[in-house]
C-alpha positions in Angstrom: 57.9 -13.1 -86.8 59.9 -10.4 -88.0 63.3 -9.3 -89.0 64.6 -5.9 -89.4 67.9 -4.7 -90.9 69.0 -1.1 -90.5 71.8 0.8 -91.5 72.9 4.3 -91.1 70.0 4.6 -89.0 70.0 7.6 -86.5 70.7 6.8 -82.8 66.7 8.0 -81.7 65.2 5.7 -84.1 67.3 2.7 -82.9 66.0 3.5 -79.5 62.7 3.6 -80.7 63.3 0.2 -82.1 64.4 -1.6 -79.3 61.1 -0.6 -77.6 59.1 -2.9 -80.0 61.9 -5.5 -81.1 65.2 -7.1 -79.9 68.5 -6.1 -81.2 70.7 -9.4 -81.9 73.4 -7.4 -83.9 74.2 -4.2 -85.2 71.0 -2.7 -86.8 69.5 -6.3 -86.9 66.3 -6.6 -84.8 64.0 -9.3 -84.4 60.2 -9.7 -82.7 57.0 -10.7 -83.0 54.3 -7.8 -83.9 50.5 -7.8 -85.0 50.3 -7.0 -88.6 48.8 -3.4 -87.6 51.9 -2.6 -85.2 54.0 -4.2 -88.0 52.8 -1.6 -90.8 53.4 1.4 -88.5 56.6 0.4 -86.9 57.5 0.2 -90.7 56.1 4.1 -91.4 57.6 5.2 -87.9 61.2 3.7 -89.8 60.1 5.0 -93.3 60.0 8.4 -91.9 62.9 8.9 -89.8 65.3 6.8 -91.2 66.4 10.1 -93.4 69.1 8.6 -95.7 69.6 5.3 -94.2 68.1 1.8 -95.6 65.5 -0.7 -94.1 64.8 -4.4 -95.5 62.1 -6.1 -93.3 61.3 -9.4 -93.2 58.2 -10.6 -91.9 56.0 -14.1 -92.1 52.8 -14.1 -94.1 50.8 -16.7 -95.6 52.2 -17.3 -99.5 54.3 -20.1 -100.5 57.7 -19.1 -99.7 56.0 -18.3 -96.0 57.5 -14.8 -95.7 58.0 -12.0 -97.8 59.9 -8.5 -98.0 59.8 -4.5 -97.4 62.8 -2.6 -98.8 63.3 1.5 -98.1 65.8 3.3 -99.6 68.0 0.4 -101.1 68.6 -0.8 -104.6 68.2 -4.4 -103.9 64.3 -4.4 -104.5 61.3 -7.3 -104.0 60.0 -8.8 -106.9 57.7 -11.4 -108.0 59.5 -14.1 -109.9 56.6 -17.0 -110.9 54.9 -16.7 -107.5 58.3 -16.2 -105.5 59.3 -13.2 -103.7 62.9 -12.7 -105.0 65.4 -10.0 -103.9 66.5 -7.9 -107.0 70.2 -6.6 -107.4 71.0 -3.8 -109.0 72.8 -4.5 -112.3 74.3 -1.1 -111.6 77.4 0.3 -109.5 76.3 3.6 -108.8 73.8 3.3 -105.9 73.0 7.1 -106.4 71.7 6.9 -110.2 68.5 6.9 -110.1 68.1 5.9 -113.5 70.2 2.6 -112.6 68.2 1.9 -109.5 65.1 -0.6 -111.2 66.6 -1.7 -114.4 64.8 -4.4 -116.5 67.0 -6.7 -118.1 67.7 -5.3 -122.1 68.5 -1.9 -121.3 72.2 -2.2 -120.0 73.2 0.2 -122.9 70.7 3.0 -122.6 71.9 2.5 -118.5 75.4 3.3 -119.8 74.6 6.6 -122.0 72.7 7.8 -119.6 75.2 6.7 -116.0 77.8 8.8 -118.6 75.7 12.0 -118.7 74.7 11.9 -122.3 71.3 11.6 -122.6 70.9 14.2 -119.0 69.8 17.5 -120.8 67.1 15.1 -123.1 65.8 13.0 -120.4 64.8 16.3 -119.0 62.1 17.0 -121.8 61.2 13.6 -122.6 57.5 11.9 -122.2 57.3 9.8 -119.2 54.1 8.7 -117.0 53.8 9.8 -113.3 51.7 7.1 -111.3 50.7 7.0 -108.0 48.5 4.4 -106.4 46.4 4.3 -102.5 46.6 0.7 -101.7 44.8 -1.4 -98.8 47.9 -1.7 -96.7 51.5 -1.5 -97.7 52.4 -5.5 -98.7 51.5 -5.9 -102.3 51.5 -9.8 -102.7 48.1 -9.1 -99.7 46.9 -5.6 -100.3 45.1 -4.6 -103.4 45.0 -0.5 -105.2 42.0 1.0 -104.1 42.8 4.1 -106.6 45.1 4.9 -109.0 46.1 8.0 -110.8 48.4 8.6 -114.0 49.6 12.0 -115.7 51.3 11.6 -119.1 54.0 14.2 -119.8 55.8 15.2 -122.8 57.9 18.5 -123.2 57.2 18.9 -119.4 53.3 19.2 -120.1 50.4 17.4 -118.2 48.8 15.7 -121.5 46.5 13.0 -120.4 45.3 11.7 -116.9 43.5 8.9 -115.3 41.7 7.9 -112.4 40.2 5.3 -111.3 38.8 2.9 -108.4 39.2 -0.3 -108.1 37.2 -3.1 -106.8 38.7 -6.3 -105.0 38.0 -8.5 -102.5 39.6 -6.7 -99.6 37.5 -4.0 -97.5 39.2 -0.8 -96.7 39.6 0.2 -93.2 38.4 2.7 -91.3 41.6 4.3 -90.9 42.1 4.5 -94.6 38.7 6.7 -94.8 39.9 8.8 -92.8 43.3 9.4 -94.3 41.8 9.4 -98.2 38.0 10.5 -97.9 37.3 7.2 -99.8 34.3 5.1 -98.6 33.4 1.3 -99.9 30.3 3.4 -101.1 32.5 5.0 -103.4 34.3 2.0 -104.3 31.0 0.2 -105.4 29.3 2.9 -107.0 32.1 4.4 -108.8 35.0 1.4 -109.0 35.7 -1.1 -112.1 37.1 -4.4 -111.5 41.0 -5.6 -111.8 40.7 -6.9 -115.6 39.1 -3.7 -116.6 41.7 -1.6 -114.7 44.6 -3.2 -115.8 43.7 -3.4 -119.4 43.2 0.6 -119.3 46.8 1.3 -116.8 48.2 -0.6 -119.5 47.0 1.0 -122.3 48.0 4.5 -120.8 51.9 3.1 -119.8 52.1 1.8 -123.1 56.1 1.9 -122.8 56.4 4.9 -121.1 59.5 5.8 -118.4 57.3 5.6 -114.8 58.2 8.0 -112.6 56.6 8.5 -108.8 57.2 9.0 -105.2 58.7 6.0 -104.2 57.8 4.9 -107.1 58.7 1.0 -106.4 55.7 0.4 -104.1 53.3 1.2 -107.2 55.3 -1.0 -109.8 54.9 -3.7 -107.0 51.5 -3.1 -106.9 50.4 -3.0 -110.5 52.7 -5.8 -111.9 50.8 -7.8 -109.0 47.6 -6.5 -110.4 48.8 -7.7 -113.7 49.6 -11.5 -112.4 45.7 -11.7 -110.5 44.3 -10.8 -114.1 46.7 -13.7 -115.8 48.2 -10.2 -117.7 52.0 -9.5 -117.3 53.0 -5.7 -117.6 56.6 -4.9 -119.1 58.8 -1.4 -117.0 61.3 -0.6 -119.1 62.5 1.7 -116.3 61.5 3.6 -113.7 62.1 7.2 -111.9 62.0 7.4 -108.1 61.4 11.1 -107.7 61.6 10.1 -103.4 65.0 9.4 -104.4 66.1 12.1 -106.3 64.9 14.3 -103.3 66.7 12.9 -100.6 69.6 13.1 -102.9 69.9 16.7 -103.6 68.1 18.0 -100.4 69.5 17.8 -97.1 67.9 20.1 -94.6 64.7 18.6 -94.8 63.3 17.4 -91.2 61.2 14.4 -93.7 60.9 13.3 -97.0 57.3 12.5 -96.7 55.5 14.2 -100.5 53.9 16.7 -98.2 56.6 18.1 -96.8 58.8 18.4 -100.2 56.1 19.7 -101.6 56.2 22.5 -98.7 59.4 23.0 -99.5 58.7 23.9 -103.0 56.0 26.0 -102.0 53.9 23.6 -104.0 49.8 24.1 -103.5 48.5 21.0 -101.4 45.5 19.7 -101.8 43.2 16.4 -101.6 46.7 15.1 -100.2 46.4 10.9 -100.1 44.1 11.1 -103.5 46.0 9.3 -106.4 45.3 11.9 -108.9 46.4 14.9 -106.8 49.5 12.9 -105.0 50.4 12.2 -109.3 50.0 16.3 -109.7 52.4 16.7 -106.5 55.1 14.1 -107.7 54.9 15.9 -111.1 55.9 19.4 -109.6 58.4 17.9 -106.9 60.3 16.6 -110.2 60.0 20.1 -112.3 61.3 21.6 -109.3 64.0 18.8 -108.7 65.6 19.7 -112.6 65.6 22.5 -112.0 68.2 22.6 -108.9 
């Protein structure tokens, strides 16, 4: 069972919507989908949706007995002691993105920089871009496959990481051919969670995080923290996918390719944590400087 709330959404991709689900209010749809339909009904939204927002509901097997998918909105998922909490925005200004994840403590620093003061600064400062390929999109089920980290400072690349990850979930078939990863790769080349965390972490450190969407990969690692019995503290966070959609509007999607296109960005090893990182990193050099 699944529920899907919409708004702003263009007129096509609510008639897409009703082909798969029923409509029982105004952007509200309900249905019943495999988790595979699920997952790309949820791109098909993802990409179209432009500058509207999505919050899906769907059951899975955890204790609450359902958890969420947010696009585009400042209410966010997080893990609260095994429960899948909705976040609000301590913030007014649903276009900030500094205000958009806020951790509780850092009210203050929200308020310089909502007021403009620390803008020019924040521009030059040392920040971490991540970027993680992930078994499937629901981080309480999925696990990161890879993931790849660029440290910045004075808007230079001065460290990087990359790594596999081994878990107990096998990849698909699909995701080989997306990523050009294999399980062989996994196994040969892959460490295991505690070992990956305890190095992510030590690379954060207490870093700003900035990615594409950037969200879906705190989800992901602050999950990743909980499996190992760790507990990973984001001070704040930078969606770049955000930022975008913000200050470009004749864009026909905001997937990282295409941005990247716009840009004129060189593309390469696309859906590789590492070179996605290197992407992310250019879309928000060029994004400063607009």
């Amino acid at each position: 069972m699944i529920v899907l709330c919409v708004t702003n959404c263009p007129p096509r991709l609510r008639g897409d919507l009703s082909k798969w689900l029923s409509e029982i209010n105004t952007g509200v749809y309900v249905g019943k989908l495999s988790a595979k339909v699920r997952g790309e009904l949820w791109d098909r939204v993802c990409e179209n949706i432009k500058s509207g927002q999505a919050t899906m509901v769907y059951s899975t097997n955890n204790e609450q007995g359902y958890t969420f998918l947010t696009h585009n909105t400042t209410w966010t998922p997080v893990d609260y002691e095994g429960l899948i909490l909705m976040q609000k925005p301590l913030g007014q200004n649903d276009g900030d993105e500094q205000n958009l994840f806020l951790r509780p403590g850092f009210s203050k620093a929200s308020r310089y920089e909502k007021a403009g003061y620390c803008r020019r600064q924040s521009k030059s400062s040392s920040y971490v871009v991540v970027d993680v390929e992930t078994t499937g999109l629901n981080y309480v089920e999925d696990r990161i496959v890879e993931i790849g980290l660029l440290k910045v400072f004075e808007n230079t690349i001065k460290d990087e990481f990359r790594c596999f990850i081994q878990s107990d979930k096998c990849i698909s078939a699909e995701f080989t051919e997306l990523t050009g990863i294999t399980e062989k790769m996994i196994e040969e080349q892959g460490i295991g969670e505690k070992d990956a965390f305890a190095k992510i972490q030590k690379f954060i450190g207490d870093e700003i995080i900035v990615g594409y969407n950037v969200q879906f990969d705190v989800n992901f690692i602050q999950k990743l923290a909980e499996r190992v019995g760790e507990r990973i503290i984001v001070k704040r966070t930078k969606d770049i996918l955000s930022i975008a959609r913000r200050k470009l509007d004749d864009l026909e999607n905001y997937r990282l390719e295409t941005v990247a296109s716009y840009f004129s960005l060189e593309i390469s090893n696309l859906h590789r944590a590492l070179s996605d990182c290197i992407l992310t990193y250019g879309i928000y050099v060029k994004l400063n400087d607009l």
